[in-house]
LUMVEXLUM-108485 format. One line per field, with one value per residue (C-alpha): residue number from 1; residue in one letter; chain; x, y, z. Coordinates in Angstrom, 2 decimals. Layout:
BEGIN
resi <- [NUM ...] $
resn <- [A ...] $
chain <- [A ...] $
east <- [X ...] $
north <- [Y ...] $
up <- [Z ...] $
// end
This chain:
BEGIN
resi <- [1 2 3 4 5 6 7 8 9 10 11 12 13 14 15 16 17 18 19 20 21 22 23 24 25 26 27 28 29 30 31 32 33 34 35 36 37 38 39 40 41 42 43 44 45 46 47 48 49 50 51 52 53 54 55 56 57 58 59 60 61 62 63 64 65 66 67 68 69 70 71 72 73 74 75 76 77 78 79 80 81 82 83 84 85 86 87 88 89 90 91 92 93 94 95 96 97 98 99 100 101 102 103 104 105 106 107 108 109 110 111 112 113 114 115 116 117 118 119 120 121 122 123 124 125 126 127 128 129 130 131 132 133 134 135 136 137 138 139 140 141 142 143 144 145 146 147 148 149 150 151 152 153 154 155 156 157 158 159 160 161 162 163 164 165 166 167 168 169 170 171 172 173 174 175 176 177 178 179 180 181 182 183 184 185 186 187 188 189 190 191 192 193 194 195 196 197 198 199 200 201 202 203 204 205 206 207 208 209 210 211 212 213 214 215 216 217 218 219 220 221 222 223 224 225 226 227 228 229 230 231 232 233 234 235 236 237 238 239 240 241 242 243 244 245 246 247 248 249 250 251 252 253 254 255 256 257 258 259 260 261 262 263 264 265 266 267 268 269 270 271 272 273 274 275 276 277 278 279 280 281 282 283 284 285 286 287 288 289 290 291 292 293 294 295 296 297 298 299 300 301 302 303 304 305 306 307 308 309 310 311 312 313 314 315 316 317 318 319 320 321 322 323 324 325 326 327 328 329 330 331 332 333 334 335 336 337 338 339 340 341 342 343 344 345 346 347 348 349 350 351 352 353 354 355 356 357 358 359 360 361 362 363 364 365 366 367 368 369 370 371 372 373 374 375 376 377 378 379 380 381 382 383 384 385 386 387 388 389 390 391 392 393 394 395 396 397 398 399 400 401 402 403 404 405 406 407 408 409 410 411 412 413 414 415 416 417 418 419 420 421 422 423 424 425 426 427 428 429 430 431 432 433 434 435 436 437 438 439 440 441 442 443 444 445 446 447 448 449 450 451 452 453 454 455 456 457 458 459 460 461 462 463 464 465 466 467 468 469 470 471 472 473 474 475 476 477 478 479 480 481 482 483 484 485 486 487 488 489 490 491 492 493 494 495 496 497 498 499 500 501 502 503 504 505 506 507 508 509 510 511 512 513 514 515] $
resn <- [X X X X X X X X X X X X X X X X X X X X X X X X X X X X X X X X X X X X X X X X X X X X X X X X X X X X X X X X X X X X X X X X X X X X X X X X X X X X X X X X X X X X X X X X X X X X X X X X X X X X X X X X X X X X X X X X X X X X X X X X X X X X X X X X X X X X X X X X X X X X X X X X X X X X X X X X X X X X X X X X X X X X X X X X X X X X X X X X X X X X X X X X X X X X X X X X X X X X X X X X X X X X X X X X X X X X X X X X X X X X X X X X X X X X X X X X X X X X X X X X X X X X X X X X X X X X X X X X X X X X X X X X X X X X X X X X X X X X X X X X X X X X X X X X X X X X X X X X X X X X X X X X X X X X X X X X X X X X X X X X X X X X X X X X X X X X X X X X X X X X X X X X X X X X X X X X X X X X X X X X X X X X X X X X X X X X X X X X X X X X X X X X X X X X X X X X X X X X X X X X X X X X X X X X X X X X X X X X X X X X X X X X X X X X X X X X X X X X X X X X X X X X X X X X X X X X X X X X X X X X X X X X X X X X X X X X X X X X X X X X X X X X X X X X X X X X X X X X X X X X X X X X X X X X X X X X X X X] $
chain <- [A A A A A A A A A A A A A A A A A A A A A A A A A A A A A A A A A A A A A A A A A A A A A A A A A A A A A A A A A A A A A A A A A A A A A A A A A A A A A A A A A A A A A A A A A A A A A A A A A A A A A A A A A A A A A A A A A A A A A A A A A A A A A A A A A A A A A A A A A A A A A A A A A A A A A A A A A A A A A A A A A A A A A A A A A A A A A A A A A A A A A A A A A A A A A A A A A A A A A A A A A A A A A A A A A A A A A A A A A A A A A A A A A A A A A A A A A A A A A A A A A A A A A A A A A A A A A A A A A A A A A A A A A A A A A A A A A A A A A A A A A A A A A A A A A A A A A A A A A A A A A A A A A A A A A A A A A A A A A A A A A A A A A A A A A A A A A A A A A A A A A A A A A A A A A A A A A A A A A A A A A A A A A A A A A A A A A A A A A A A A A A A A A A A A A A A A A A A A A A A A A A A A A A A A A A A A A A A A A A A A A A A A A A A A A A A A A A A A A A A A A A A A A A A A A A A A A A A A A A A A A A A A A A A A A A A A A A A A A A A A A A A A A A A A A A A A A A A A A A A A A A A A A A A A A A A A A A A] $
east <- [1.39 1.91 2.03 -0.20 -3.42 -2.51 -2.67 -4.48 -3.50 -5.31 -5.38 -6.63 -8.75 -9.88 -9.70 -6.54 -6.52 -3.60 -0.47 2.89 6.22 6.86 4.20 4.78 5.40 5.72 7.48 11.00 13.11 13.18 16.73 18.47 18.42 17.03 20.16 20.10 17.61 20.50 20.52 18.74 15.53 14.54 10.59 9.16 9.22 9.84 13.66 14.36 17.37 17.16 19.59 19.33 17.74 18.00 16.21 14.46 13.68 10.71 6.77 7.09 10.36 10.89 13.21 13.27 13.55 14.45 15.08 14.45 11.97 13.90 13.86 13.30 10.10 11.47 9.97 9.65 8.90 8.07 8.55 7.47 10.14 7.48 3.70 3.63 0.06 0.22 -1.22 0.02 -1.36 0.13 -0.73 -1.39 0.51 -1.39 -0.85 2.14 3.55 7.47 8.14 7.68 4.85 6.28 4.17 2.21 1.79 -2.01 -2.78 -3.38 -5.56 -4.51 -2.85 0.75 0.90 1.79 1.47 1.05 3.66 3.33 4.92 4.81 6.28 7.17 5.65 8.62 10.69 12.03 11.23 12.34 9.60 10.15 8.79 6.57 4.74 7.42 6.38 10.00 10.78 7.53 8.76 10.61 10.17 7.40 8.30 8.22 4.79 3.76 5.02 3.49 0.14 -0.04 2.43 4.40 1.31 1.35 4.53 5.28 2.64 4.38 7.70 6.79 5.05 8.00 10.03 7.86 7.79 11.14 11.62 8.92 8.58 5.38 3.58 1.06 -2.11 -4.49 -3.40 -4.80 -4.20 -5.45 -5.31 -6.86 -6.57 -4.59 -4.01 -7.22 -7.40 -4.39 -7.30 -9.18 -6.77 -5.46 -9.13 -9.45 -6.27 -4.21 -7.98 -5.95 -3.25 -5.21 -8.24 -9.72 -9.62 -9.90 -10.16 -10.98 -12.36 -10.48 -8.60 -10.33 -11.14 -7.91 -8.62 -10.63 -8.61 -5.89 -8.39 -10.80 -8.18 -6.77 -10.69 -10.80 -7.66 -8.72 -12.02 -10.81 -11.51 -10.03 -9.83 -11.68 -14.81 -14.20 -15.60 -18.24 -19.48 -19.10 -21.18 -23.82 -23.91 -24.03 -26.94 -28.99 -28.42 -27.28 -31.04 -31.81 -31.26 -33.62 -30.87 -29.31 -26.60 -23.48 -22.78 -24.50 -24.99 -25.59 -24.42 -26.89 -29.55 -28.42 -30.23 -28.18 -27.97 -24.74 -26.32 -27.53 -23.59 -23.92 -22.23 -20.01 -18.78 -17.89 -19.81 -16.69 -16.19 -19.79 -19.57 -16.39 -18.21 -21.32 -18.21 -16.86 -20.15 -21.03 -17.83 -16.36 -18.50 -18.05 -21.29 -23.44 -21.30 -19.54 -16.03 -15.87 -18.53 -19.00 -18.38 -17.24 -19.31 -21.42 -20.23 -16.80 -15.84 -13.57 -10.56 -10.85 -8.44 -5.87 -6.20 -6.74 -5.03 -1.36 -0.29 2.60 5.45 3.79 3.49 0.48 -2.42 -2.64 -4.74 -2.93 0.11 -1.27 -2.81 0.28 3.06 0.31 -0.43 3.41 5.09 2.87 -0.93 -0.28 1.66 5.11 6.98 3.23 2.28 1.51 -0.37 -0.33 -2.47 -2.56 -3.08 -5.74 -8.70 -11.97 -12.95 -13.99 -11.44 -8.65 -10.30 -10.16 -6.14 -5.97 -7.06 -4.23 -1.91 -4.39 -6.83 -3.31 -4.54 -7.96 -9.58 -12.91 -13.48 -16.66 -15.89 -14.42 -16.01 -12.01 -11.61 -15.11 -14.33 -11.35 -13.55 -12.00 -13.86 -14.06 -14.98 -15.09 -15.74 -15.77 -15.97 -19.37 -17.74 -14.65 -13.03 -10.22 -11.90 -15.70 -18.01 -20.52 -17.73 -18.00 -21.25 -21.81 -18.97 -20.82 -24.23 -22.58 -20.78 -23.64 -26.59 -26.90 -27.64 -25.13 -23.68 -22.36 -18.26 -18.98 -19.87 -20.15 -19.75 -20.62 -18.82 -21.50 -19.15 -15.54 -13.00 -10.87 -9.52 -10.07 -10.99 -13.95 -16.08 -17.37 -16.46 -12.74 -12.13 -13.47 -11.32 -13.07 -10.30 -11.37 -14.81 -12.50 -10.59 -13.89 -15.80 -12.87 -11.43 -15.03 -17.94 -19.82 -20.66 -20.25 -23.56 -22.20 -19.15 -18.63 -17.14 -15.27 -14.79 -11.87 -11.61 -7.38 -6.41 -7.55 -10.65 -12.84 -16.51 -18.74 -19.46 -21.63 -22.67 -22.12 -24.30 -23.60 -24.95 -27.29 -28.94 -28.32 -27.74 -31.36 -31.48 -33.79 -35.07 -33.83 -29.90 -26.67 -26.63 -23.21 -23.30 -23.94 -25.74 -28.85 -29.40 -31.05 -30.42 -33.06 -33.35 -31.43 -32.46 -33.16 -30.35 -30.22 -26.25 -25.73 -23.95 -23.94 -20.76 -17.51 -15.90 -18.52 -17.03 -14.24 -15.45 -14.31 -16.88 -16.57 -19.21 -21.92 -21.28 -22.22 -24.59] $
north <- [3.61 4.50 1.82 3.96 2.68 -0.81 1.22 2.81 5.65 7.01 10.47 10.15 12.94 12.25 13.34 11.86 9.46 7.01 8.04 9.65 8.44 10.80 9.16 5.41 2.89 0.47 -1.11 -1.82 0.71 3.40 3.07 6.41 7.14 6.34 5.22 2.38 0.62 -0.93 -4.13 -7.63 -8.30 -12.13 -11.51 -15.06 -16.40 -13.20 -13.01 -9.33 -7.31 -3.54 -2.32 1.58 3.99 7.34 11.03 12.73 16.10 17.51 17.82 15.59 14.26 11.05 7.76 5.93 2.29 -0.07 -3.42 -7.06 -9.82 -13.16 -14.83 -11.73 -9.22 -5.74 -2.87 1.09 1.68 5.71 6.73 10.33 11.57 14.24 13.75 10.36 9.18 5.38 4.68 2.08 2.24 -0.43 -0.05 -3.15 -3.67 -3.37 -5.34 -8.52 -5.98 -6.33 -2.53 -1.02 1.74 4.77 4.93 8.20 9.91 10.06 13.72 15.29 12.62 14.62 17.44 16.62 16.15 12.70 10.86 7.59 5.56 3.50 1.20 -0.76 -4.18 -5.58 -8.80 -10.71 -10.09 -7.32 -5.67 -2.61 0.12 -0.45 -3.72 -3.72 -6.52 -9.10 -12.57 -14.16 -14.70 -16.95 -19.44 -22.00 -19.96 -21.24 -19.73 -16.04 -17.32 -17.81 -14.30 -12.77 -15.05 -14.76 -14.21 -10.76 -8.43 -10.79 -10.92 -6.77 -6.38 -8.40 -6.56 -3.08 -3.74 -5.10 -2.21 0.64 -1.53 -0.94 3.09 4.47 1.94 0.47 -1.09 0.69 1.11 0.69 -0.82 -0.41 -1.74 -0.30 -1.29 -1.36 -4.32 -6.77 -5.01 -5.04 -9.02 -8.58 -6.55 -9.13 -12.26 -10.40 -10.64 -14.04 -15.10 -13.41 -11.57 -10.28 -8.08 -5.18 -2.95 -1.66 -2.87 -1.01 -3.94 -1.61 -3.57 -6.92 -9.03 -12.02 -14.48 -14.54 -18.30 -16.42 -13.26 -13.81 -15.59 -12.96 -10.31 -12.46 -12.24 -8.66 -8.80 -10.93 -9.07 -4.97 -2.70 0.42 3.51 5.58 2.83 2.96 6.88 5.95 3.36 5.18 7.69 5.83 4.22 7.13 8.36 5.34 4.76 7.42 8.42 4.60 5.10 8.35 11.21 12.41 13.50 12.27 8.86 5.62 4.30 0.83 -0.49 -3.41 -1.31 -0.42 -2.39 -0.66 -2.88 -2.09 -4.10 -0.51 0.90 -1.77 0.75 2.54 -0.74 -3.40 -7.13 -8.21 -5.66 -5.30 -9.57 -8.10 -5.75 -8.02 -10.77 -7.58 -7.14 -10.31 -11.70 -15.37 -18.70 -22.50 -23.79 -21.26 -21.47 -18.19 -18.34 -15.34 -13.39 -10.53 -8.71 -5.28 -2.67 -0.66 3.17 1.91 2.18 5.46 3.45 0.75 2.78 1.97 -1.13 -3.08 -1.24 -0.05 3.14 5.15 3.95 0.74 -0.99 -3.36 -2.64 -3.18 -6.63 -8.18 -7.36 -9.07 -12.14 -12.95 -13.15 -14.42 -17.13 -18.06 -18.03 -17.67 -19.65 -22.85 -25.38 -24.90 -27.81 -28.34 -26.92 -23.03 -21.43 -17.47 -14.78 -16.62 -19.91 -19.75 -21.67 -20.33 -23.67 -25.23 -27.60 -25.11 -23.29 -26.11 -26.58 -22.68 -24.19 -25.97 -22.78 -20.19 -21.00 -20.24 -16.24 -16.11 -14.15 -15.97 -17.26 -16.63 -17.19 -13.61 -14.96 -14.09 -10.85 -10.02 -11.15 -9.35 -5.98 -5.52 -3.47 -3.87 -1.65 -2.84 -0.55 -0.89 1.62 0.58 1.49 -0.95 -2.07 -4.63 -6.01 -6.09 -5.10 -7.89 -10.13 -8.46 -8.13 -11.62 -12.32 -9.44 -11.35 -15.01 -13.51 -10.98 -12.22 -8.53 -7.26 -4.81 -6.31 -4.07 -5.03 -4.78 -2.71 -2.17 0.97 1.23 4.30 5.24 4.81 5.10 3.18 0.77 2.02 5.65 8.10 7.98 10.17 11.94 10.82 10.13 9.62 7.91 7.90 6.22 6.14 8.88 7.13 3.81 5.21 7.02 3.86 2.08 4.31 5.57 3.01 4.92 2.94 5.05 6.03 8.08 8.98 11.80 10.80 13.19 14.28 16.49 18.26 17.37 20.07 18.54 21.04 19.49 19.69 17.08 15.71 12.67 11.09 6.88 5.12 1.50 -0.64 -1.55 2.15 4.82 7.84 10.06 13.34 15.44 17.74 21.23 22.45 21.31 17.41 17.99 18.77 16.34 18.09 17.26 13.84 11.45 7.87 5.56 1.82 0.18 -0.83 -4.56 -6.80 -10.01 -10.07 -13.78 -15.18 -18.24 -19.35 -21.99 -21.21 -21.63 -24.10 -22.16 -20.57 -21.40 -21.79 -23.92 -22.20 -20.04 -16.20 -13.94 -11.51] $
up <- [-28.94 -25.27 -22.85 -20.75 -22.70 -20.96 -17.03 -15.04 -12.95 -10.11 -7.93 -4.41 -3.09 0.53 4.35 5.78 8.75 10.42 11.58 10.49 10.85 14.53 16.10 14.32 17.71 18.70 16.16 14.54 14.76 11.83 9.68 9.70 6.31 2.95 1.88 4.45 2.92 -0.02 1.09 1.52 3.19 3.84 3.26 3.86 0.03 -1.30 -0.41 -2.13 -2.55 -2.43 -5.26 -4.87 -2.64 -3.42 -1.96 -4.30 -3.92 -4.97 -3.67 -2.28 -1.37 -1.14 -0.97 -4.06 -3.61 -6.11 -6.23 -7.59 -5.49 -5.97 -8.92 -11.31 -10.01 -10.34 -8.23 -7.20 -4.26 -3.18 0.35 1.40 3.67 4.75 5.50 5.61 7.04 7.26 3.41 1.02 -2.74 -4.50 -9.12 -11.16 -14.53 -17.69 -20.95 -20.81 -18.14 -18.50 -17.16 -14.27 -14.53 -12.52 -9.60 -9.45 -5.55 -4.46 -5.34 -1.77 -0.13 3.18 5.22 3.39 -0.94 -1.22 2.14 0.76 -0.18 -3.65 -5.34 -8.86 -10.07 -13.62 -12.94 -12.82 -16.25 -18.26 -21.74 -24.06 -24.24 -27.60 -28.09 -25.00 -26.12 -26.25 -24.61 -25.56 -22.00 -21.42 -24.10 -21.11 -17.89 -15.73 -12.97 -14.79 -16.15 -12.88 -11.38 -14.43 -13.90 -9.93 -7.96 -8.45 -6.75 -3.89 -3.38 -3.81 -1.23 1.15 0.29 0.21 3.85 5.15 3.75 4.68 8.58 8.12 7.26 9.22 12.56 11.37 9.09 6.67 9.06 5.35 1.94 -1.38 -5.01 -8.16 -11.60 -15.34 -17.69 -16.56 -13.51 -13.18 -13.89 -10.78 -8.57 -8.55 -7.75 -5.42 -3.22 -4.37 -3.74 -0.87 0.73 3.36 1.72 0.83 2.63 -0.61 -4.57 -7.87 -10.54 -13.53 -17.12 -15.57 -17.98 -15.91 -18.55 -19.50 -21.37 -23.48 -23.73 -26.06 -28.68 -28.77 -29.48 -32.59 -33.21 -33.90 -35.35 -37.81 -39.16 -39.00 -41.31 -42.93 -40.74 -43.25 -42.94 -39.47 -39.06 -41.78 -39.83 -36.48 -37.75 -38.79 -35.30 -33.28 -35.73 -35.13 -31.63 -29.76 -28.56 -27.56 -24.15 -24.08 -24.65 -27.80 -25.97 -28.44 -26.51 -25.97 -22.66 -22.98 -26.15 -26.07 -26.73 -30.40 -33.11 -35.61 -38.86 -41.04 -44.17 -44.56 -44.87 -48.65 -51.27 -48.29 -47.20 -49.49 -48.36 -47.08 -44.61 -43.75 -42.73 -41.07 -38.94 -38.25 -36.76 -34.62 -33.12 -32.12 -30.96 -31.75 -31.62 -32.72 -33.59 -32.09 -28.86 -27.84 -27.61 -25.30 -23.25 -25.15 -28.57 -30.05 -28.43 -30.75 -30.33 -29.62 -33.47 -33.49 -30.72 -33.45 -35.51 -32.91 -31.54 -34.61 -37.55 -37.25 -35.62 -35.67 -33.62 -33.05 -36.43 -35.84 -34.08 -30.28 -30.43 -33.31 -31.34 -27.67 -29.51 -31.61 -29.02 -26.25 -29.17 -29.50 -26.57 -23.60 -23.38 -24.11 -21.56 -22.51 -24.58 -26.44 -29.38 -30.35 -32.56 -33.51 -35.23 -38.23 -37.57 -34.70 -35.07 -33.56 -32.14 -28.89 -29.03 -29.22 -26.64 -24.45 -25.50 -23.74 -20.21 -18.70 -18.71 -18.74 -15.72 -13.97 -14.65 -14.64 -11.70 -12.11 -8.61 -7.62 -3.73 -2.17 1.36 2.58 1.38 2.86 6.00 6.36 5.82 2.10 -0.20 -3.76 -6.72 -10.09 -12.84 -16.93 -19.77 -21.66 -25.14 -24.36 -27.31 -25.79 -23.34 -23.69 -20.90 -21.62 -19.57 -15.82 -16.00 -16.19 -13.67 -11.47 -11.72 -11.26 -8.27 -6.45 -8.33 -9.57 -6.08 -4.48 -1.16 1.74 0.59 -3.67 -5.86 -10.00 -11.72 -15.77 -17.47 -20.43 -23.89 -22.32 -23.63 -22.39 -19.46 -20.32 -23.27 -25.38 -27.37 -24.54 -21.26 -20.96 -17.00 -13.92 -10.77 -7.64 -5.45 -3.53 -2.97 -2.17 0.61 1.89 1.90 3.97 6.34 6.78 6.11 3.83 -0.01 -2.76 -3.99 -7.35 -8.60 -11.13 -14.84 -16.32 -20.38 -21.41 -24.68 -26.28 -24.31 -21.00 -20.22 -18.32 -21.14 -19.57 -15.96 -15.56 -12.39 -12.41 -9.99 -8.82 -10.95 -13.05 -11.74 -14.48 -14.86 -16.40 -17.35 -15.24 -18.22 -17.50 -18.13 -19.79 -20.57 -19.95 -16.48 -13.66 -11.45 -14.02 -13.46 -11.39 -10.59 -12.61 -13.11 -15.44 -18.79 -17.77 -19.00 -18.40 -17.21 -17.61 -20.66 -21.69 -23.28 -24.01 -20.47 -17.76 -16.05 -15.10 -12.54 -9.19 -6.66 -3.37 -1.66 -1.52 -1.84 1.32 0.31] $
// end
């Protein structure tokens, strides 16, 4: 399975504004050539050492940095040699990270293709692609915990400005950071944590309750069921449910609104499985506590043939692999005992064992009074049909944090029945970087921003506008439900956002919130 399911790429689409490397003073000097850049660089606690730095042609052209953040983060760093306009987009790393995630150019977000520079970081150790979920190097290493936990976004940011200070005369005149997953989980630390290193956030289906993470995955794990039940029970789901929302339209937008009962799949599923399913759904508890905030998504059933069962190439599915090696060798304070997919218990008392090690990762503060301060601007966003990291989860963090309201540096974005971090059975993309660098550079919120399906040949078969939550997209009655420009915002369906569950008092909150 491609590590790409674990990141989230971006394209940036947007009127250019800031400076280019002729006009970049004062400042330090420029260095005369890429090539220059091979050597040290004694960033305050971030002492780095370039190891290669190499033009590469192309559209665009540009200096490829490379190097290693002292003790052990490994980097790219991309530096147009034409059309540079003062931008730095820096990507989060999905999954246990462990390889640096080439770092894609913004696609023409001004006069010149690929005037930002970017960068990406390992988070502080290495793995093969092969085995990209290996945790082996978290069984002694606290400091390569902590880089993976904390540190190694802060820290690139602080390198890759001093670099780019460096080749073009000046620092980057606007920063961003983008990421899915765990990058995501990253997107957010990073404005809780270090609020002044970027402008504008993408923290896409966050990995934030990262306590809770690793457990709920060797939930799923535990209670999957065969592929070929899968699409029988998908089927019956979508046939239920798929008109709750108002629209038989081949998707559900809010799974919660499915009161789909799969005691009626008895003689397609055996009892075993159907129990199986009914666990899925409702996520783990101990005593009629919830373990995590959130359960399998109902519509979501089709990615479950990949992230819990086997696939080619991969062997096990993509959640038995995260929750055994986190289980082993990374959650639990090193030198005390593990567990692993097996021998998990779904208890509060080994949830509370996951907190001394864990809180180190969660992005759960509920304080961003910093980052708003600073003028940051911060969009989350999360696929509805999420099967690895449930949407149920930000939208309570969303309504701890903003008491559901939208404030003037926030805001949410729900993708109707997309996956975890992309694809789905209808709507397989959302990219609001565009609307990001907009809202920052410019000072306008993003009021919608288009979702996009594509067919397995990339056409483009369905457009839906997503408005800032909890408004909704509603079909206006006349034309294509597959084409945007037919629907109206409408209110939400009425949630009530707040969970209540094992890990409330992890979040961090020394003040009140600014609305």
């Amino acid at each position: 399975m491609s590590r790409k399911l674990f990141m989230f790429l971006v394209a940036l689409t947007t009127v250019a504004a800031g400076i280019s490397p002729a006009t970049a003073r004062p400042g330090p000097r420029p260095v005369r050539s890429c090539a220059d850049l091979v050597r040290s660089f004694d960033v305050p606690d971030a002492r780095t050492q370039v190891t290669s730095a190499a033009v590469v042609a192309g559209t665009p052209e540009f200096c490829d940095v490379r190097g290693t953040i002292a003790p052990g983060i490994g980097f790219q760093l991309k530096l147009p040699t034409r059309g540079y306009q003062g931008r730095y987009l820096q990507y989060g790393c999905g999954g246990f990270c462990g390889i640096i995630g080439d770092p894609a150019f913004p696609a023409g977000c001004g006069p010149a293709f690929g005037d930002a520079a970017v960068a990406a970081t390992d988070d502080g150790h290495q793995v093969s692609p092969e085995d990209p979920f290996d945790t082996r190097w978290a069984v002694d290493d606290q400091k390569a915990r902590d880089d993976y936990f904390f540190r190694a976004p802060h820290a690139l940011s602080k390198v890759s400005k001093h670099i780019i200070s460096v080749f073009y005369g000046k620092a980057p005149t606007r920063s961003y950071f983008s990421g899915c997953s765990n990058g995501g989980r990253e997107g957010l630390l990073l404005a809780q944590r270090y609020p002044d290193d970027f402008d504008g956030i993408i923290a896409a289906a966050p990995g934030a309750y990262y306590t809770a993470l690793i457990a709920y995955q060797a939930w799923i794990a535990r209670n999957t069921i065969p592929n070929d039940k899968i699409f029988v029970l998908h089927d019956a789901v979508m046939k239920a449910c798929d008109g709750s929302d108002g629209l038989v339209d081949g998707q559900i937008d809010d799974p919660r609104l499915c009161r789909f009962d799969v005691g009626t799949l008895a003689g397609q599923l055996t009892d075993d499985e159907i129990a199986r399913v009914r666990r899925l759904y409702a996520g783990p508890s101990d005593g009629g506590v919830r373990l995590y905030p959130g359960g399998q998504p109902y519509g979501s059933e089709r990615s479950w043939t990949f992230w819990l069962n086997p696939t080619p190439g991969l062997g096990r599915g993509i959640a038995p692999e995260l929750a055994d090696n986190g289980l082993k060798h990374l959650v639990y304070p090193i030198g005390r005992p593990h567990s692993s997919l097996e021998s998990f218990e779904f208890t509060l008392r080994e949830f509370r064992r996951l907190v001394p090690e864990t809180v180190k990762a969660n992005s759960l503060s509920l304080d961003l009074r910093r980052f708003q301060r600073s003028g940051g601007k911060l969009i989350l966003w999360h696929g509805a049909g999420d099967q690895g990291i449930p949407f149920e989860g930000t939208l309570d963090y969303w309504q701890r944090l903003t008491g559901g309201t939208n404030p003037d540096w926030a805001r949410l974005f729900v993708v109707p029945s997309m996956w975890h971090c992309g694809g789905g059975d209808t709507l397989t993309d959302f990219d609001p970087f565009a609307a990001l660098v907009s809202w920052v550079e410019g000072g306008t919120a993003p009021s919608r921003i288009l979702a996009v399906g594509r067919d397995d040949a990339g056409n483009v078969v369905r457009t839906r506008p997503v408005f800032p939550y909890p408004l909704r997209a509603r079909y206006d009655g006349s034309g294509s439900v597959d084409d945007a420009s037919n629907f109206v915002a409408a209110p939400g369906f009425g949630f009530a956002d707040r969970i209540r569950w094992a890990g409330e008092d992890l979040y961090h909150r020394p003040g009140p919130v600014a609305p």
